[in-house]
C-alpha positions in Angstrom: -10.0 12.7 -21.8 -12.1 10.8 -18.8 -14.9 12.5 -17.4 -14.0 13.8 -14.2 -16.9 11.3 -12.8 -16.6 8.6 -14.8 -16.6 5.2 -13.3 -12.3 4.2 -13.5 -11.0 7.8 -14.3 -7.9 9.2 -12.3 -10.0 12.1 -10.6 -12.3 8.7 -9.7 -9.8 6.9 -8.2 -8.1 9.9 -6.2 -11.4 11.2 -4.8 -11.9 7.3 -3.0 -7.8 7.0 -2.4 -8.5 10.4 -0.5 -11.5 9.2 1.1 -10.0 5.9 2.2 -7.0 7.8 4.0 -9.2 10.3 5.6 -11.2 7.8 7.1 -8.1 5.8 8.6 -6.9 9.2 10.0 -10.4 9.4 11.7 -9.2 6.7 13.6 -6.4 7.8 15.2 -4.1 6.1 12.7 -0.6 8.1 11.3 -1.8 7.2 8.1 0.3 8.6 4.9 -1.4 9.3 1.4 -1.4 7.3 -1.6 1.6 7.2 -4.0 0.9 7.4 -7.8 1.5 3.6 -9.4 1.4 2.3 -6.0 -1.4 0.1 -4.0 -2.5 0.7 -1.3 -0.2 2.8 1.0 1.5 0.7 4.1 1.1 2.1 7.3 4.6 3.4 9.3 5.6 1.2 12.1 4.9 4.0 14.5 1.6 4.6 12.9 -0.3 3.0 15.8 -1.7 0.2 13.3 0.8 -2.5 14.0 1.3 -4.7 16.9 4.1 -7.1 16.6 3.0 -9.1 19.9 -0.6 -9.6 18.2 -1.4 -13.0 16.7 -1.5 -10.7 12.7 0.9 -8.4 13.8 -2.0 -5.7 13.3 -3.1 -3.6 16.2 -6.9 -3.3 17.6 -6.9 0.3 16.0 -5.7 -0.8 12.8 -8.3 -4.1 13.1 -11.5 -1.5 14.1 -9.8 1.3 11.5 -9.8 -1.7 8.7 -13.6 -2.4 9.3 -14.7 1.7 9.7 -13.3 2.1 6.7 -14.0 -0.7 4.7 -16.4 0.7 2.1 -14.1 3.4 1.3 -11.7 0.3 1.0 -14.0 -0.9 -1.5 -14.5 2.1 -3.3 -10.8 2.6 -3.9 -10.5 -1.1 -5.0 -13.6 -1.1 -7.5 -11.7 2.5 -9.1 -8.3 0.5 -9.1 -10.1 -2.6 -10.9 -11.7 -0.2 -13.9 -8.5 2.0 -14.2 -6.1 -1.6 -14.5 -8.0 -2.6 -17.2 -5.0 -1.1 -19.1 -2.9 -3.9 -19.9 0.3 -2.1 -20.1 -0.1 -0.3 -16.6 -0.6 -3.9 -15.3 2.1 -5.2 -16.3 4.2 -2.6 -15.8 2.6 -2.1 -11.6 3.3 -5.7 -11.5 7.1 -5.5 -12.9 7.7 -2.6 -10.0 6.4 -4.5 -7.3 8.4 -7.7 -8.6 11.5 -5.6 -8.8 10.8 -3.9 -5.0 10.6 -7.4 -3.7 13.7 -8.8 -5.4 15.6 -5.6 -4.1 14.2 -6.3 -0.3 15.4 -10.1 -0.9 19.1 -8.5 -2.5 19.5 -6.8 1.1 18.2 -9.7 3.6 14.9 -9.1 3.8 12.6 -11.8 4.0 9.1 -11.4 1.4 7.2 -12.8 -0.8 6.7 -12.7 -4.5 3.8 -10.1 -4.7 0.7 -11.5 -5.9 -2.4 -9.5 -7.3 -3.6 -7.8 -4.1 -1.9 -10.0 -1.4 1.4 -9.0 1.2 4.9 -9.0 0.4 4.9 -10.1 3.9 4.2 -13.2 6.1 4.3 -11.3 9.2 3.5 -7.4 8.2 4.1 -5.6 11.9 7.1 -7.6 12.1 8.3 -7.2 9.0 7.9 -3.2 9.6 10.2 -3.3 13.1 12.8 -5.2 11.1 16.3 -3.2 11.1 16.9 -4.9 7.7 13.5 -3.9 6.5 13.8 -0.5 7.8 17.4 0.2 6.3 16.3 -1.3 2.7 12.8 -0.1 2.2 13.4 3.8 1.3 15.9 2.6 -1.5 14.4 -0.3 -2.8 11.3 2.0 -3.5 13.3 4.4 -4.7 14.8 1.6 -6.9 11.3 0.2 -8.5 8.8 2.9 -8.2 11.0 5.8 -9.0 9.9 9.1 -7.0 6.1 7.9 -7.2 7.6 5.3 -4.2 10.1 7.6 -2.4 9.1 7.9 1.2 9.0 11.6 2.1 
């Protein structure tokens, strides 16, 4: 069993997912908690962190929350990276997300193919105010991640 500390362990990784989403929630941001299996979380489209008429489609609180909390950011990235070192869990994260996008696509939502890190989306605010987006999302993650992705 990890160490509670050790660099890449699951209490590792929690304690900076936790301290990542307390820091956005400092902000002002509507910000919901990490999902087990998942990235990082996506903001709601009420959340206050999207702005559709914006050049990104992100809001100036989600632009100033992004760079407050970017060390925590980091943090929760350097845990992910020692903790994916497991070859199976990568390939099985990357299978989910490939089978969430290809559901969105089955229902008329535009995305992308996920790639290590990067958005699903072109567009991300937009994407979130889409009705097809919005009627699609809670099953497709149901669909690929299972109860870890169910929206709650």
């Amino acid at each position: 069993m990890d160490k509670p500390d050790a660099a890449g362990s699951p209490d590792t990784l929690k304690k900076a997912q936790d301290a990542y989403v307390a820091c956005m929630r400092k902000t002002g941001l509507k910000f919901p908690d990490f999902k087990p299996g998942e990235g990082p979380p996506q903001a709601e489209a009420d959340s206050g962190y999207y702005d559709a008429n914006s050049h990104d489609g992100i809001s100036e609180l989600g632009r100033k929350a992004n760079e407050t909390c970017k060390p925590q950011m980091a943090k929760v990235g350097e845990a992910m990276d020692k903790e994916s070192k497991d070859p199976k869990l990568e390939a099985e994260n990357k299978r989910k997300f490939q089978e969430y996008a290809n559901c969105l696509r089955d229902k008329g939502v535009k995305v992308n193919d996920p790639k290590d890190g990067g958005s699903l989306f072109d567009d991300a605010g937009k994407a979130m105010e889409d009705s097809k987006f919005k009627a699609a999302d809670p099953a497709c993650r149901q669909q690929a991640f299972g109860n870890d992705g169910a929206q709650g």
